[in-house]
The first five atom37 places (N, CA, C, CB, O) and aatype in JSON, in Angstrom:
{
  "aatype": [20, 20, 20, 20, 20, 20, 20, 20, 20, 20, 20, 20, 20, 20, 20, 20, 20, 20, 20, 20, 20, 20, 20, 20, 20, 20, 20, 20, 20, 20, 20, 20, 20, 20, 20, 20, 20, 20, 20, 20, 20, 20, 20, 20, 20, 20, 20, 20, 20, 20, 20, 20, 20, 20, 20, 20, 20, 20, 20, 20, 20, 20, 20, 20, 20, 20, 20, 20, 20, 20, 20, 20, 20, 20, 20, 20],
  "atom_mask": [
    [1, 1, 1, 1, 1],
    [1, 1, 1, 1, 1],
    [1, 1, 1, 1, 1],
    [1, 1, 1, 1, 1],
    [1, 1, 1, 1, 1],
    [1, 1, 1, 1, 1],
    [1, 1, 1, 1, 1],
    [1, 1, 1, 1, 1],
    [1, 1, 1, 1, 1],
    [1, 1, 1, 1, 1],
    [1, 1, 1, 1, 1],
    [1, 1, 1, 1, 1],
    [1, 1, 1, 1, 1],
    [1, 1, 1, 1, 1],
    [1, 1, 1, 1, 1],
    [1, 1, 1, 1, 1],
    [1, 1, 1, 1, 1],
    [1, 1, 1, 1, 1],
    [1, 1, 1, 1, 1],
    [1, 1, 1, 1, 1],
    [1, 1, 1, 1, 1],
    [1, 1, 1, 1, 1],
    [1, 1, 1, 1, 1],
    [1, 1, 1, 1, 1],
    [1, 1, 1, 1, 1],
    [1, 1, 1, 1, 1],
    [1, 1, 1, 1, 1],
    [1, 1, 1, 1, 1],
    [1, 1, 1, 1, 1],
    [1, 1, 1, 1, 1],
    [1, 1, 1, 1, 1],
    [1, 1, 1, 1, 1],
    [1, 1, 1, 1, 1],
    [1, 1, 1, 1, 1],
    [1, 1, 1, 1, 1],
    [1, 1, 1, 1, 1],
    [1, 1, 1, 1, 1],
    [1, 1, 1, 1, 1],
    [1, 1, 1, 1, 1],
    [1, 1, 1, 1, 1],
    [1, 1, 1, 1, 1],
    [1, 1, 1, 1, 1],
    [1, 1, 1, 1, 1],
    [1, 1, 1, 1, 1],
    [1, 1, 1, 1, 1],
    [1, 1, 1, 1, 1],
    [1, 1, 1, 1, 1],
    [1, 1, 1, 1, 1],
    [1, 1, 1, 1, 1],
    [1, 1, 1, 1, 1],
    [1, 1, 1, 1, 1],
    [1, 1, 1, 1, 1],
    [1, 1, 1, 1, 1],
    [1, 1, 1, 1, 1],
    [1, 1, 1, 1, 1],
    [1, 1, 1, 1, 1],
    [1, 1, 1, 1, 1],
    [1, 1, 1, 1, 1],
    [1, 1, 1, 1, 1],
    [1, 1, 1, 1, 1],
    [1, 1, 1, 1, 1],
    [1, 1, 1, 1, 1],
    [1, 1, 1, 1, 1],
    [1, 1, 1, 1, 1],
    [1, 1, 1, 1, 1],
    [1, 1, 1, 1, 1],
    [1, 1, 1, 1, 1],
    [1, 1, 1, 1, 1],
    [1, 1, 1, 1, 1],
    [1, 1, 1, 1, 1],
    [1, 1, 1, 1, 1],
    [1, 1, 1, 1, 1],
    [1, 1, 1, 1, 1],
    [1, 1, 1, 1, 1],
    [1, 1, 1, 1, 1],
    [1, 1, 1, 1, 1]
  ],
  "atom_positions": [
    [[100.23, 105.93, 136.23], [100.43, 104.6, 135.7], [100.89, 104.75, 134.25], [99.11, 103.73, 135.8], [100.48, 105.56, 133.42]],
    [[101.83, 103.82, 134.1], [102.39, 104.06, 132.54], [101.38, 103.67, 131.55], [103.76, 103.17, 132.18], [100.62, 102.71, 131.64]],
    [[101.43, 104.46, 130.65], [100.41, 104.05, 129.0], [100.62, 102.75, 128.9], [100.92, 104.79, 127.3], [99.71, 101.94, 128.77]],
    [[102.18, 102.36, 128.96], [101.9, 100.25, 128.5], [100.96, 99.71, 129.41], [103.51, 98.95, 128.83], [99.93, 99.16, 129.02]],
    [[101.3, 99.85, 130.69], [100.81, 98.86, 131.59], [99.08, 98.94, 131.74], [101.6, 99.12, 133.03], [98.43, 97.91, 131.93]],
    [[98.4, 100.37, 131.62], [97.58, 100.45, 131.4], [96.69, 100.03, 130.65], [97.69, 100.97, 131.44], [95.54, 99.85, 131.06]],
    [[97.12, 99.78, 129.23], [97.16, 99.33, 128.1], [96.62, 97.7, 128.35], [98.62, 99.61, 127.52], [95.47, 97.33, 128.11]],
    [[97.76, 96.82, 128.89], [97.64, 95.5, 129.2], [96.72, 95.46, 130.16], [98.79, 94.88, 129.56], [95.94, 94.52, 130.0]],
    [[96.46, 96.32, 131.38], [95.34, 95.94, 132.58], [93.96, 96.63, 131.47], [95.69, 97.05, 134.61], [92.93, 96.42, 132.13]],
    [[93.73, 97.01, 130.73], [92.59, 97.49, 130.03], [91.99, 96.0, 129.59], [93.0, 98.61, 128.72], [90.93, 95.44, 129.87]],
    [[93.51, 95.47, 128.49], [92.9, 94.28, 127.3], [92.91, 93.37, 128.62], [94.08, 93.62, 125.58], [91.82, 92.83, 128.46]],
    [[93.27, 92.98, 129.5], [93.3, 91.76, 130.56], [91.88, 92.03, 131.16], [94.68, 91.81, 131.85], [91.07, 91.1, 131.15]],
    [[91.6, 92.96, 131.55], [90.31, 93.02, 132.5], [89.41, 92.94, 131.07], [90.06, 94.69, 133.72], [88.93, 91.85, 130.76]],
    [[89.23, 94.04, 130.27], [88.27, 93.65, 129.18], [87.96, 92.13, 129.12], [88.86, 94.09, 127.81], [86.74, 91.96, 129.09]],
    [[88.56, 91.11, 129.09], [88.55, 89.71, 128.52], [87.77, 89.05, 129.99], [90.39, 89.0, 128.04], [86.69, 88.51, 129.74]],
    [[88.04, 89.04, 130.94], [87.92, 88.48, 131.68], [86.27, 89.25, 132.36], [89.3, 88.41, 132.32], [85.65, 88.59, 133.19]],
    [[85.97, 89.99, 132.12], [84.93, 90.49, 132.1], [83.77, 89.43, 131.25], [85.22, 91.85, 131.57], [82.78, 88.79, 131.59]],
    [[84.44, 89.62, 130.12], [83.7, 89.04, 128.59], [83.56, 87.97, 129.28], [84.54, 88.87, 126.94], [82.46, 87.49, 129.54]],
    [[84.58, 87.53, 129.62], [84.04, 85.7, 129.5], [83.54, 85.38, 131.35], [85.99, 84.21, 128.87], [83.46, 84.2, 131.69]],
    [[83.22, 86.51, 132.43], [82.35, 86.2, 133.58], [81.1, 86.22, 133.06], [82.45, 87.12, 134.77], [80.39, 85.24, 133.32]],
    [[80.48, 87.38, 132.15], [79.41, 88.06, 131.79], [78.95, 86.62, 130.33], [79.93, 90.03, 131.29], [77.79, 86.4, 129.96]],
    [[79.97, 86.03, 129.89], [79.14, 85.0, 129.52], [78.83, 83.95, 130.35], [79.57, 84.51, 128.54], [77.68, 83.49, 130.34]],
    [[79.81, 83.44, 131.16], [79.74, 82.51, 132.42], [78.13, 82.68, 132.73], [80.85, 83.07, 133.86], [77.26, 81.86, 132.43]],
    [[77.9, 84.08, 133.49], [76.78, 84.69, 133.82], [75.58, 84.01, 133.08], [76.92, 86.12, 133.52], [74.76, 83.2, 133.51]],
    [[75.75, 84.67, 131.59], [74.04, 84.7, 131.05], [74.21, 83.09, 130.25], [73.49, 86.43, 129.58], [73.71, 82.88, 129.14]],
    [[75.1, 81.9, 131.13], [74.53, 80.81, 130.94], [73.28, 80.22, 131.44], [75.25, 80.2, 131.15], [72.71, 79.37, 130.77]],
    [[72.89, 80.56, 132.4], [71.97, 80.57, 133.59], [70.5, 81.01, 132.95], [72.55, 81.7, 134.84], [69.4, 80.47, 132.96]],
    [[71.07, 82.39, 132.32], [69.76, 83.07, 132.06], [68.91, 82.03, 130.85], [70.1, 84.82, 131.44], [69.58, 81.34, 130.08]],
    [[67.41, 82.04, 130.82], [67.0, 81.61, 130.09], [65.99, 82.07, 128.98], [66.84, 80.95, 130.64], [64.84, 82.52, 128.99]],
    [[67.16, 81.67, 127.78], [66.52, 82.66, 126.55], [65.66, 81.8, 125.68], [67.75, 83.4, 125.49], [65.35, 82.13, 124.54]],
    [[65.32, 80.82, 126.18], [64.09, 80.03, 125.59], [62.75, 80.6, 125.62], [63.92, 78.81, 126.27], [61.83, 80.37, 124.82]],
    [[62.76, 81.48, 126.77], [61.12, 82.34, 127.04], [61.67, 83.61, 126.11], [60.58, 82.95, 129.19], [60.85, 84.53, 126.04]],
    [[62.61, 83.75, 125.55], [62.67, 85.48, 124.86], [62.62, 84.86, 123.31], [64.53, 86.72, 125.29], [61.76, 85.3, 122.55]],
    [[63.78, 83.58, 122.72], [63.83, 83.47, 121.5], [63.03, 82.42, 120.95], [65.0, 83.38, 121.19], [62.44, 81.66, 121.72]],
    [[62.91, 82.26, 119.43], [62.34, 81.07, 119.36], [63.48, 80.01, 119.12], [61.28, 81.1, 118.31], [63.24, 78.94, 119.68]],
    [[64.14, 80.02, 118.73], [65.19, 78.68, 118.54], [66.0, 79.2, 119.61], [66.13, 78.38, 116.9], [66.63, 80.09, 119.04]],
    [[66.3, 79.19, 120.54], [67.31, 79.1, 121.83], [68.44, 78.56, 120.99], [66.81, 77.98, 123.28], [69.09, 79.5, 120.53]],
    [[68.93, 77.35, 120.62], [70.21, 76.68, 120.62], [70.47, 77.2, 118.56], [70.01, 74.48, 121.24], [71.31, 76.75, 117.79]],
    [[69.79, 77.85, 118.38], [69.96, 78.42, 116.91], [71.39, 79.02, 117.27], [68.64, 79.68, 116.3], [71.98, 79.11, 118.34]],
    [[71.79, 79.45, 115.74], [73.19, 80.82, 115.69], [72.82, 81.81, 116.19], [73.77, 81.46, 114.29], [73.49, 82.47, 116.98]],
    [[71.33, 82.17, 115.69], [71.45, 83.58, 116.1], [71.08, 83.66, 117.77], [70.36, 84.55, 115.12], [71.27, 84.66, 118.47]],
    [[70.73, 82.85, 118.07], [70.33, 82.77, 119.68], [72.36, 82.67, 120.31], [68.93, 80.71, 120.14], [72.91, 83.25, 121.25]],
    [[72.67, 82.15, 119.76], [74.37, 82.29, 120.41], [75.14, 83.26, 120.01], [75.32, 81.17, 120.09], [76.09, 83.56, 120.74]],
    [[74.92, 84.01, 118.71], [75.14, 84.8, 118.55], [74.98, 86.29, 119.29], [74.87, 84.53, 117.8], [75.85, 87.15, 119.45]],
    [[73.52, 86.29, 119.68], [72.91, 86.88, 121.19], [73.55, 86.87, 122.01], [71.95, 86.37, 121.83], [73.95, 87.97, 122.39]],
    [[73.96, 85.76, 122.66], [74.35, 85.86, 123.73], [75.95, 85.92, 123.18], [73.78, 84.77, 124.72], [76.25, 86.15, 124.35]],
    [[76.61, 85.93, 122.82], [78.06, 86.26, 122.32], [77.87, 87.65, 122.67], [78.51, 85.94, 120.63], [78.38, 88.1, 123.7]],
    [[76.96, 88.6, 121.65], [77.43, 90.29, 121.68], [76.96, 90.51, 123.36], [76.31, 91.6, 120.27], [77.65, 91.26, 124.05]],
    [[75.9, 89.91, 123.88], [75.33, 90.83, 125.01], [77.25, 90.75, 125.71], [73.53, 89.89, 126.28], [78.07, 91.66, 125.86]],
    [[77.32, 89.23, 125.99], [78.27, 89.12, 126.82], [79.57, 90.12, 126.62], [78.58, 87.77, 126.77], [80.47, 90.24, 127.46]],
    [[79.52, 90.82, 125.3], [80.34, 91.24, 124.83], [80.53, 92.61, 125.59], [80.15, 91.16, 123.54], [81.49, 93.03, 126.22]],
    [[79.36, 93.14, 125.34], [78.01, 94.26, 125.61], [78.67, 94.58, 127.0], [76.03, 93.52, 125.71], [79.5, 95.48, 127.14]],
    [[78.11, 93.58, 128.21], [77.92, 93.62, 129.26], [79.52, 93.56, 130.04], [76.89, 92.61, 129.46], [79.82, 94.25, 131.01]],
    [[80.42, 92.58, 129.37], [82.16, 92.99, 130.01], [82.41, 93.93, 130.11], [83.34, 92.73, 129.43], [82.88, 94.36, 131.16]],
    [[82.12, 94.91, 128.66], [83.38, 95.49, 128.19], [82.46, 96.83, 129.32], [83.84, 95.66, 126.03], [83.33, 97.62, 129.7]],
    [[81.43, 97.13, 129.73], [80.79, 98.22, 130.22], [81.6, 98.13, 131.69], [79.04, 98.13, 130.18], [81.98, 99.03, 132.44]],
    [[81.72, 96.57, 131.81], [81.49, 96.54, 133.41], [83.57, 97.08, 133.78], [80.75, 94.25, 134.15], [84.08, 97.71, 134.7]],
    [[84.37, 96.21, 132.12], [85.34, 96.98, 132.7], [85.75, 98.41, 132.49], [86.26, 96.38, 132.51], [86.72, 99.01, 132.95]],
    [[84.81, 98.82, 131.69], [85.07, 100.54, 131.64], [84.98, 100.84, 132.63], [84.27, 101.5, 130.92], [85.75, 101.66, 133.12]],
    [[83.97, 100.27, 133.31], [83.76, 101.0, 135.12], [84.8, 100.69, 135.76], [82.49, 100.42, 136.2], [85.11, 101.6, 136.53]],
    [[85.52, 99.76, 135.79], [86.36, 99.7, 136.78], [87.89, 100.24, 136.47], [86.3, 98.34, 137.19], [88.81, 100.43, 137.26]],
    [[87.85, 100.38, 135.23], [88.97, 100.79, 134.31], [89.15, 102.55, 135.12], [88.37, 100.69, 132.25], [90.04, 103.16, 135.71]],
    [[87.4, 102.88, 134.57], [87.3, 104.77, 134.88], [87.45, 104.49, 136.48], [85.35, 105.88, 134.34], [88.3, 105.23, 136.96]],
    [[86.9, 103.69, 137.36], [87.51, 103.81, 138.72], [88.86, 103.66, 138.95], [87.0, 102.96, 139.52], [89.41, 104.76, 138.96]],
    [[89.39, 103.0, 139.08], [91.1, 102.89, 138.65], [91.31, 104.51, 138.5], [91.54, 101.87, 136.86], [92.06, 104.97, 139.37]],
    [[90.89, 105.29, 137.73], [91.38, 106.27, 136.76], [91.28, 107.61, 137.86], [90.32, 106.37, 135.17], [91.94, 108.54, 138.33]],
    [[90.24, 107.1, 137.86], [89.32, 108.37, 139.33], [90.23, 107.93, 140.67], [86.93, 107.85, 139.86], [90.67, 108.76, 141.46]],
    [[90.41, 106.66, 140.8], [90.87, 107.04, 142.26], [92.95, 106.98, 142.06], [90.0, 105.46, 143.67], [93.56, 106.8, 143.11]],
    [[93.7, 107.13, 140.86], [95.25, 107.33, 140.78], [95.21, 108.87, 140.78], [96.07, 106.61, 139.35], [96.2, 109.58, 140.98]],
    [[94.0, 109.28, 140.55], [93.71, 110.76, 140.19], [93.92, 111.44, 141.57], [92.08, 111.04, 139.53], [94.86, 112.07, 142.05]],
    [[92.86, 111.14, 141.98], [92.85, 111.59, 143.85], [93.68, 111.12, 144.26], [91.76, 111.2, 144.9], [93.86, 111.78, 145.28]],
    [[94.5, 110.31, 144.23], [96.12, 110.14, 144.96], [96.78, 111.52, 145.0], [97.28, 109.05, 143.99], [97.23, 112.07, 146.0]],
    [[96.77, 112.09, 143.45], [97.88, 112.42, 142.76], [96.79, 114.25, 143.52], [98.22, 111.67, 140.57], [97.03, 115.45, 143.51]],
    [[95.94, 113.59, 143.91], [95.09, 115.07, 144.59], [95.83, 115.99, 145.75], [93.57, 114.55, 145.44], [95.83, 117.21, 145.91]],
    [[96.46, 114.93, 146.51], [97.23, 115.32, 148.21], [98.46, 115.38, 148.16], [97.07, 114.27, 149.46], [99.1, 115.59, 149.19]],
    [[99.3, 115.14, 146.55], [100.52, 115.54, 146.99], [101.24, 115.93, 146.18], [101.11, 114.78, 147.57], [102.37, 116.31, 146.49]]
  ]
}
């Protein structure tokens, strides 16, 4: 896969990660963990986790991608 295109499916999946993984921890409830829930720093929280939690989930799929053009390139 070319370096550009790679490049763009990295920053595209990165983002879209970010913003499922905040989608996600709307649900969760950080009223039992913080004391001001609707404070900055309580959104601020949940800003980095979500941040946290994309960018891991598209490394994984990024390094899968990576692992399986690899084993293509294994058989021939």
């Amino acid at each position: 896969m070319p370096q550009e295109v790679y490049g763009v499916v990295s920053i595209v999946l990165s983002i879209v990660f970010i913003a499922l993984s905040w989608w996600a921890l709307q649900s969760f409830r950080f009223e039992k963990i913080v004391k001001h829930p609707q404070g900055a720093q309580a959104k601020l929280l949940q800003i980095l986790l979500s941040i946290v939690i994309g960018y891991e989930v598209s490394r994984f799929f990024l390094d899968y991608l990576g692992w399986s053009l690899t084993f293509g390139n294994l058989f021939s």
